[in-house]
N, C-alpha and C positions, 0 to 999 in steps of 0.2 A: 504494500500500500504506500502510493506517493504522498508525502506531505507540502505543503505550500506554507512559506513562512513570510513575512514582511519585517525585512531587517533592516530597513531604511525610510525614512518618509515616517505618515499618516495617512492610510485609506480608509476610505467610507466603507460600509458592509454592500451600497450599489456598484463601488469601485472595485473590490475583490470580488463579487459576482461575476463580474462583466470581465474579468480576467479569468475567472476558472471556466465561462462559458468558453472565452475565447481558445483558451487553453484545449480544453475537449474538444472542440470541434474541427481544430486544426489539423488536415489527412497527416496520415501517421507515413514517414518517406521511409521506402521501402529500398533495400539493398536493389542497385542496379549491375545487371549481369556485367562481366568483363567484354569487353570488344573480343569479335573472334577473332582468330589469328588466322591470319593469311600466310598459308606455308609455303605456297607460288612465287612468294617476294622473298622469304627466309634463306639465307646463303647455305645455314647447314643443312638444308634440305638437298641442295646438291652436292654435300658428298658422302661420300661411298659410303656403306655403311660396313660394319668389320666380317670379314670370310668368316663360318663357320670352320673350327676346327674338327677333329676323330674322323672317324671312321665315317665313311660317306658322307666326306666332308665334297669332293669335289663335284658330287652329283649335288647335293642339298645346295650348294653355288648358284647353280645356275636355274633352280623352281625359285616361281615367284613365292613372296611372303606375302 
């Protein structure tokens, strides 16, 4: 439970109304996704990515992931 305290000034009991209205009613901002990332413009996207090594390592080489 939030509290509301007035630590400066003197306000009316219209004047704290009129702030806890304003208070509640204000849309509540909600986390904005991160931008996608575009991997087409990312440099390490072009390179190599590292050879499998063992045992059918040079056939697993050459299938796509």
């Amino acid at each position: 439970m939030t509290h509301l305290k007035i630590v400066h000034g003197d306000a009316t009991q219209e004047e704290i109304a009129a702030l806890v209205v304003a208070l509640a009613t204000r849309p509540v901002s909600t986390a904005k996704a991160p931008p996608k990332h575009e991997n087409w413009r990312d440099p390490a996207q072009r390179m190599r990515k590292p050879l499998p090594v063992g045992q059918g390592a040079w056939r697993s080489s050459g299938l796509p992931r």
